[in-house]
C-alpha positions in Angstrom: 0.0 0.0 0.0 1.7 3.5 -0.5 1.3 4.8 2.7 2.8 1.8 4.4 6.1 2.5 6.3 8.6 -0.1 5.7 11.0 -1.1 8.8 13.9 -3.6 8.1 15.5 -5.7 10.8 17.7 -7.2 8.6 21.1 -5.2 8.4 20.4 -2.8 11.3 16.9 -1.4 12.4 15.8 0.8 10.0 12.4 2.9 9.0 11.2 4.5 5.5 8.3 6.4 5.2 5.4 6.0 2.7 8.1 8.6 0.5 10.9 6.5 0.4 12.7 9.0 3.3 14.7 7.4 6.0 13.0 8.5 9.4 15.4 6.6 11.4 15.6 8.3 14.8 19.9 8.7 15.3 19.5 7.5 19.2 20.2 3.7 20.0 17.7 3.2 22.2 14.8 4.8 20.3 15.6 2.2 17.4 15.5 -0.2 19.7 12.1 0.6 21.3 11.2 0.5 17.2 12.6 -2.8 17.0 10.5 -4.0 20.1 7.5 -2.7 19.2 7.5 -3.7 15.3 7.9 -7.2 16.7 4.7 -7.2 18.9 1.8 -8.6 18.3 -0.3 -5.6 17.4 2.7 -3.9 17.3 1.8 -3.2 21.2 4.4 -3.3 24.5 3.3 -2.1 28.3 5.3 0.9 29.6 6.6 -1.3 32.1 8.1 -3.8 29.9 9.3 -1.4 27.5 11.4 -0.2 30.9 12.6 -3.3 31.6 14.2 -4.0 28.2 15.7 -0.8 27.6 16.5 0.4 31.0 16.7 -2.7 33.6 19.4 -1.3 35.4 17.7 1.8 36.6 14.7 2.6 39.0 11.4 2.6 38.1 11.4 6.8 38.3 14.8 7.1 36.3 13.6 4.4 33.8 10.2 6.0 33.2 11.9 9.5 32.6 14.4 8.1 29.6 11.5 6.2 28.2 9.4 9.6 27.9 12.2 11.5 26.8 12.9 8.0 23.8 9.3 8.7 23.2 10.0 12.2 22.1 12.8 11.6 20.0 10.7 8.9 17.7 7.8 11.4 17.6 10.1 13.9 16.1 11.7 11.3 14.0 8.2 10.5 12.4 7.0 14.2 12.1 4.6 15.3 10.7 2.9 11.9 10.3 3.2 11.0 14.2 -0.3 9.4 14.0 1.3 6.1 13.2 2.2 6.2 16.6 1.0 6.8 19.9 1.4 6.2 23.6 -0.6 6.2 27.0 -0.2 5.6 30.8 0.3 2.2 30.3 0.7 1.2 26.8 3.1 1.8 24.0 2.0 1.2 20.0 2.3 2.3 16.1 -0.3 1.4 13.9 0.3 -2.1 12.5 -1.8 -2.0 9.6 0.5 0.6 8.1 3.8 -0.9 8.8 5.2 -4.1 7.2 8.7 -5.4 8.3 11.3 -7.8 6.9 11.0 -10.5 9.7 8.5 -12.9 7.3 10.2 -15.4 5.7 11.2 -14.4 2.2 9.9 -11.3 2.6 10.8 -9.1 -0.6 12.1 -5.9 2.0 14.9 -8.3 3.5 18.5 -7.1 2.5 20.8 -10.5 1.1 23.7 -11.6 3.6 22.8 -9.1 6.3 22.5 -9.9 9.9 19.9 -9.1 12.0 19.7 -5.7 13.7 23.1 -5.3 12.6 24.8 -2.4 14.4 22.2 -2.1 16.7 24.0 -1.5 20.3 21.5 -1.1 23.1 23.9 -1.7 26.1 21.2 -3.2 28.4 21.6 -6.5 29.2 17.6 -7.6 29.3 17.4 -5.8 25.7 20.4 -8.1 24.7 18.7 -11.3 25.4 15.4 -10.4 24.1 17.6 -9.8 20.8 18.9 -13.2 20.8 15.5 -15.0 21.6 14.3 -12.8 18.7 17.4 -14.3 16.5 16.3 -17.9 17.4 13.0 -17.2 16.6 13.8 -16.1 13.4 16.4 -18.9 12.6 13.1 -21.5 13.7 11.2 -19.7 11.4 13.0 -20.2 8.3 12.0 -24.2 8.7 9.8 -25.7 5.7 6.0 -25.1 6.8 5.8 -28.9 7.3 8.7 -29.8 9.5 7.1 -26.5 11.9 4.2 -28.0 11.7 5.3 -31.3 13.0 7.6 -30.1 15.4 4.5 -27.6 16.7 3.5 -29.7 19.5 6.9 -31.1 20.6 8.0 -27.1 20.9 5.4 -25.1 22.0 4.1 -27.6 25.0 5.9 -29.9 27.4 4.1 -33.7 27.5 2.5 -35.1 31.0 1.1 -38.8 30.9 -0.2 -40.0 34.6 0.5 -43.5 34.3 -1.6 -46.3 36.6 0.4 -48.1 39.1 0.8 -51.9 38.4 0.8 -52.5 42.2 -1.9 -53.1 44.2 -5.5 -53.5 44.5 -8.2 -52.2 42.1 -9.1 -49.5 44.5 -5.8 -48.9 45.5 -4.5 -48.5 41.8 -7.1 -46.2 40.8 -7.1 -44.0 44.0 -3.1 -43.5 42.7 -4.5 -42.7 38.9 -6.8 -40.0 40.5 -3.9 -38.6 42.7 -1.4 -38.7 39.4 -3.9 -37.0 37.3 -4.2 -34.3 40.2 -0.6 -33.4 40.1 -1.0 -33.7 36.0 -3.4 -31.0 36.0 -1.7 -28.8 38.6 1.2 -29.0 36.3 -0.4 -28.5 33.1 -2.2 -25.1 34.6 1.5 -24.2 36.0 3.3 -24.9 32.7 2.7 -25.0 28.9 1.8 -28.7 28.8 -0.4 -31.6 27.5 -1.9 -33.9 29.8 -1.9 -37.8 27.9 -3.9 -40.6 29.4 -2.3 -42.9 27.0 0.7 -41.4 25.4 1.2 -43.9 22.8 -1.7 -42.5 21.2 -0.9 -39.7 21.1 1.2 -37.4 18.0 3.7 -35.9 20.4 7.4 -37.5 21.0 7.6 -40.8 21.3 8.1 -40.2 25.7 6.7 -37.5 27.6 8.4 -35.0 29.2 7.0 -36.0 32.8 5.6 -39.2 33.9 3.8 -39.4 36.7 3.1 -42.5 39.1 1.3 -42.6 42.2 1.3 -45.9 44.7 -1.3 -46.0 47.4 -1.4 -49.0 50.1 -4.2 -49.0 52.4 -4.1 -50.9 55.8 -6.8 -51.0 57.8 -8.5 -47.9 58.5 -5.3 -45.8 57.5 -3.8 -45.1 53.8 -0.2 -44.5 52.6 0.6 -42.8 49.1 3.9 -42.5 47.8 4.0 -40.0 44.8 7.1 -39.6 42.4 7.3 -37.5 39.1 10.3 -38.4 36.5 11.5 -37.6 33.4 9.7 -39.6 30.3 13.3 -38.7 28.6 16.2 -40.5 30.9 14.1 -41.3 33.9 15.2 -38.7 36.5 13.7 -37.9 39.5 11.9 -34.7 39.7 10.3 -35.3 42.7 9.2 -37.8 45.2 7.1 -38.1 48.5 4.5 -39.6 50.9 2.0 -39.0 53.0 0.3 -41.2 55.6 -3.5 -40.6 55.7 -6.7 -41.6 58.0 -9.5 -43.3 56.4 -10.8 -45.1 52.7 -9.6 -44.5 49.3 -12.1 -42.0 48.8 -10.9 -40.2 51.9 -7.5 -39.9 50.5 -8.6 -38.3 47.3 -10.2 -35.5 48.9 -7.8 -35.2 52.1 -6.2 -31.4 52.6 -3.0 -33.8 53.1 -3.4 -34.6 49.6 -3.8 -31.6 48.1 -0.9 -30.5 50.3 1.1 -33.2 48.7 -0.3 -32.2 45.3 0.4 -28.4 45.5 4.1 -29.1 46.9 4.8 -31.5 43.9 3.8 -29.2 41.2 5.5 -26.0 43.1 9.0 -27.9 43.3 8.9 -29.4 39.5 8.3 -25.7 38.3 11.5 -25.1 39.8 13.7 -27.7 38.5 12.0 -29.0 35.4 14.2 -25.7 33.6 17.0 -27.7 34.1 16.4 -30.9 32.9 14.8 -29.6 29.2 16.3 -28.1 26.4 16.4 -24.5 27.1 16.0 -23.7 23.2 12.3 -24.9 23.7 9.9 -21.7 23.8 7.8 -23.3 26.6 11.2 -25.1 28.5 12.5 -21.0 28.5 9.8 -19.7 29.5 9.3 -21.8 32.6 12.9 -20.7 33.8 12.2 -17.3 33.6 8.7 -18.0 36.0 10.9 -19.8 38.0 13.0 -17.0 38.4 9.8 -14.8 38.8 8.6 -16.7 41.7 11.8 -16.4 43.7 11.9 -13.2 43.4 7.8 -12.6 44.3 8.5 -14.7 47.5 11.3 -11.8 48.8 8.4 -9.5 48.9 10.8 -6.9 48.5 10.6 -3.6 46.3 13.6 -4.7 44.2 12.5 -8.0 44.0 8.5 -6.9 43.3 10.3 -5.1 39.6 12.7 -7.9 38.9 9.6 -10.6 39.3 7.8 -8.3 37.2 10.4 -8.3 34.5 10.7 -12.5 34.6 6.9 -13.1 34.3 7.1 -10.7 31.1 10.2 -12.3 29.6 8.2 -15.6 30.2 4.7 -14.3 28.2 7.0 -12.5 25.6 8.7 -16.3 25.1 5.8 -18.2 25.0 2.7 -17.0 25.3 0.6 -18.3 28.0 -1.6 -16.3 29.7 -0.8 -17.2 33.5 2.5 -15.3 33.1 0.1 -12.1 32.9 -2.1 -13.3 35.9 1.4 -14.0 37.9 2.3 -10.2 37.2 -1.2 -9.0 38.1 -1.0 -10.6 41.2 2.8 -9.2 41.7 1.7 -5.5 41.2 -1.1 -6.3 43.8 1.5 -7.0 46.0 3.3 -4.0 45.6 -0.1 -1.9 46.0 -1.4 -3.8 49.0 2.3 -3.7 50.6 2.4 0.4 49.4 5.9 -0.3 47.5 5.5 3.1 45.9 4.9 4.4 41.9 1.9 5.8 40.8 -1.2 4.1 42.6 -3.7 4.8 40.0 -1.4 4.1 37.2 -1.0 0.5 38.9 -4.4 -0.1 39.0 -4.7 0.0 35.5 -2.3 -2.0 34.8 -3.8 -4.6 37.0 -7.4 -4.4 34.9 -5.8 -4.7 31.7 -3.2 -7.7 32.8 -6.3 -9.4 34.4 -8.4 -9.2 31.4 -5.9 -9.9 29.1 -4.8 -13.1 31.1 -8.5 -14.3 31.1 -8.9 -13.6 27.5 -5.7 -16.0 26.7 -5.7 -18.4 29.7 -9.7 -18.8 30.2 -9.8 -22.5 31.0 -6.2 -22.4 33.2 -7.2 -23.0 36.7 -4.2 -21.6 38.2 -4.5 -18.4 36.1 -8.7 -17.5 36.9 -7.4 -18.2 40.4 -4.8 -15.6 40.6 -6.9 -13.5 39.0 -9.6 -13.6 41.4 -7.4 -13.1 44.5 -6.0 -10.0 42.6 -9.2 -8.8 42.4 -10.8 -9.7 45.5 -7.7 -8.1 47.3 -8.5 -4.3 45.2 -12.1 -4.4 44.4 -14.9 -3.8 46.9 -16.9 -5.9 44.5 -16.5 -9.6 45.8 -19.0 -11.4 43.7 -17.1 -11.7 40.9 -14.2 -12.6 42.0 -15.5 -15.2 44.5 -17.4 -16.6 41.1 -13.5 -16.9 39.4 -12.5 -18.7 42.7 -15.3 -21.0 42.2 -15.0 -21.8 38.8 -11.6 -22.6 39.0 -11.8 -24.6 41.9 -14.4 -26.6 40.0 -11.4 -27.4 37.4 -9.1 -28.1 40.0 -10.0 -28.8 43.3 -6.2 -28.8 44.8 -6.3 -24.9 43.4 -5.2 -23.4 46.3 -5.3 -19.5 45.4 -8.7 -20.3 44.5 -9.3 -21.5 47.8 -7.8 -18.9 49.6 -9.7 -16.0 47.5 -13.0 -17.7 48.8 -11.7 -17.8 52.3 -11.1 -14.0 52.3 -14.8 -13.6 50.1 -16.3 -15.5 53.3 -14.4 -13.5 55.7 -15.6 -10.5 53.9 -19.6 -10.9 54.4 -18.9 -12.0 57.6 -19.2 -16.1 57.1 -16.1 -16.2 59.5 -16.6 -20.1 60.4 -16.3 -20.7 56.6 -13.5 -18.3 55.8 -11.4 -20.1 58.8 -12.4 -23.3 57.9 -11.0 -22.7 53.8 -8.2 -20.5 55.2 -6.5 -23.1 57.6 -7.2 -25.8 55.3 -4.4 -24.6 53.0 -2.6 -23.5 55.9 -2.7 -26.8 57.6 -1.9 -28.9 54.2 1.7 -29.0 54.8 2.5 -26.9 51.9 6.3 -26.6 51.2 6.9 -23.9 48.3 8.9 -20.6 48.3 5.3 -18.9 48.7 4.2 -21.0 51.6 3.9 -17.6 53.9 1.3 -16.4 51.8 -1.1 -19.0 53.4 0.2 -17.9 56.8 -0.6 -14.5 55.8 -3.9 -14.6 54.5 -4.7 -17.4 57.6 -3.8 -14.4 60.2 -5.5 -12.2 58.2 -8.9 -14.1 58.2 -8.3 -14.8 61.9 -8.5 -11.1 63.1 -11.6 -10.4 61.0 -13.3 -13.8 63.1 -11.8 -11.5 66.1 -13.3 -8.6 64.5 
């Protein structure tokens, strides 16, 4: 179209307007919040992130002062047509229906035997690595259609099968199915996976990347269940453990003990799974950089509040799922609730638009409406709908324990104190061993004084 703006990656970053005029801005960093933005989808980035790219090393005021200032200097770059891009309190964008770039393959703008943003020196060192996930992108994307579309599966989501014990009684080997699938599920809500009941069917690898097995021995009036997780690859551990429980097998599925067991499995595997996958997978990446984010989260620091921030974005901007957004909606309602500073108002907005932007691309993840409606519950004076997220997940996975939580502090809210105490110590009481295990202390304590109350 001839008023289409033409921006080449290949051979340095680079912008022509509709005239055939370089409009290049001269400054290193405003060609690289070009190069970030042209490689959106929707051609669209959060003030935030765009921060954390191109300024990671500064605070949040300093950061957001050279990002307004960057802003100028494209504006004035594109003058007098600056309505192909635009900014607001939150967001970042040009308008992608009049800008094609070079990044297709074989696209007819791409310069022969050039690299990619060649010359291009942003000296930050979150910018850097965002450059080379973009160059392996773009290497992956050269591929023949067919071999990326066989290799879809295998790259975009990790494999789960819960297999059945071969030990056992009928009830006994089926109570350990249910418990497997339980973990299978949390998993799959945590990560960028497929659940398989029988993987041999199925048009993945030829081995998942997690099997799960569960044993359960019951004696008397008391159960035992031993859990263990490995990989499907070489058969290492990711995890094992037991728990000795009172009553029938149907007691055991629904014990707090259980879900204790359940929660702590899927908390620990999120942790070292990154380490035992090929990093070069989008969904293997983008589960270390979560991993990262919830180590920071649990400091519950300032600092750590911005650099969690910046790991659950790295992890959406990798692979896409929509729980990294619900895991930084829930960290900026940290940061208002604890009063870590930055513009309050500003902060809420950002919460509304992660929140809806995580349902809108995670809707059936558990662990995703969950932290969404204990983000909510904890800023709106509205509780029904987020006690209706809390429920809804909780119907897809009854081990959620967010979900839980946010309908202990809904109960607590209208004044139901014996059910808010009795959800609230339930997770508090299920032995739960992860990095964010002081949250349930928390939000138990919390409940407690408003029984008190």
């Amino acid at each position: 179209m001839a008023d289409q703006y033409e921006v080449r990656f290949y051979g340095g970053l680079t912008i022509t307007n509709p005239e055939g005029r370089d409009v290049t801005p001269r400054g290193s960093k405003a060609r690289g919040l070009l190069a970030l933005l042209c490689e959106a989808d929707e051609m669209r980035r959060g003030r935030r992130w765009l921060e954390g790219k191109l300024w990671s090393g500064r605070s949040q005021v300093q950061a957001a002062g050279s990002l307004r200032q960057t802003l100028t200097e494209v504006r004035q770059a594109l003058h007098p047509d600056t309505d192909i891009f635009g900014a607001d309190r939150l967001d970042v964008w040009l308008d992608a229906s009049r800008i094609v770039t070079d990044l297709a393959p074989g696209s007819p703008l791409r310069a022969a035997h050039r690299d990619l943003l060649e010359g291009l020196d942003v000296r930050d060192p979150e910018f850097e690595a965002w450059q080379q996930a973009l160059l392996k992108r773009q290497i992956g994307s050269e591929q023949p259609a067919a071999a990326m579309l066989n290799a879809h599966q295998a790259l975009h989501t990790l494999s789960i099968r819960a297999a059945m014990s071969d030990a056992g009684s009928a009830t006994e080997r089926i109570t350990g199915q249910i418990v497997a699938d339980q973990v299978a599920k949390s998993l799959e809500e945590r990560l960028s996976a497929l659940r398989f009941a029988s993987f041999e069917r199925s048009r993945a690898a030829q081995s998942p990347d997690l099997e799960i097995r569960c044993d359960v021995a019951e004696d008397g009036a008391r159960g035992v269940v031993f859990l263990r997780v490995e990989s499907g690859r070489d058969g290492r551990t990711l995890f094992s453990g037991h728990r000795s429980v009172d009553g029938s097998a149907s007691d055991i599925i629904s014990s707090d003990v259980i879900s204790g067991l359940v929660h702590s499995a899927a908390s620990k595997i999120v942790h070292r799974l990154p380490a035992m996958i090929d990093l070069s997978r989008p969904e293997a990446a983008a589960l270390g950089y979560s991993s990262l984010g919830m180590r920071k989260l649990a400091r519950f620091d300032p600092a750590a509040f911005e650099d969690a921030q910046n790991y659950f974005q790295s992890a959406y901007d990798t692979n896409a799922n929509g729980v990294y957004l619900a895991w930084r909606a829930f960290v900026r309602m940290a940061q208002l609730v604890e009063g870590g500073g930055g513009d309050h108002q500003s902060r809420l907005e950002e919460v509304a638009m992660l929140t809806r932007r995580s349902l809108e691309g995670a809707r059936d993840n558990g662990l995703a409406v969950a932290l969404v409606a204990l983000t909510r519950i904890m800023l709106e004076d509205d509780l029904r709908a987020p006690a209706e997220l809390a429920e809804l997940a909780m119907q897809w996975n009854a081990n959620n324990m967010f979900a839980r939580q946010t309908l202990a502090v809904a109960h607590s809210a209208v004044g139901d104190t014996a059910k808010a105490y009795e959800m609230s110590a339930a997770c508090r009481n299920a032995g739960l061993e992860d990095e964010l295990s002081h949250l349930w202390d928390l939000y138990h304590a919390l409940v407690c004084i408003s029984a008190a109350n």
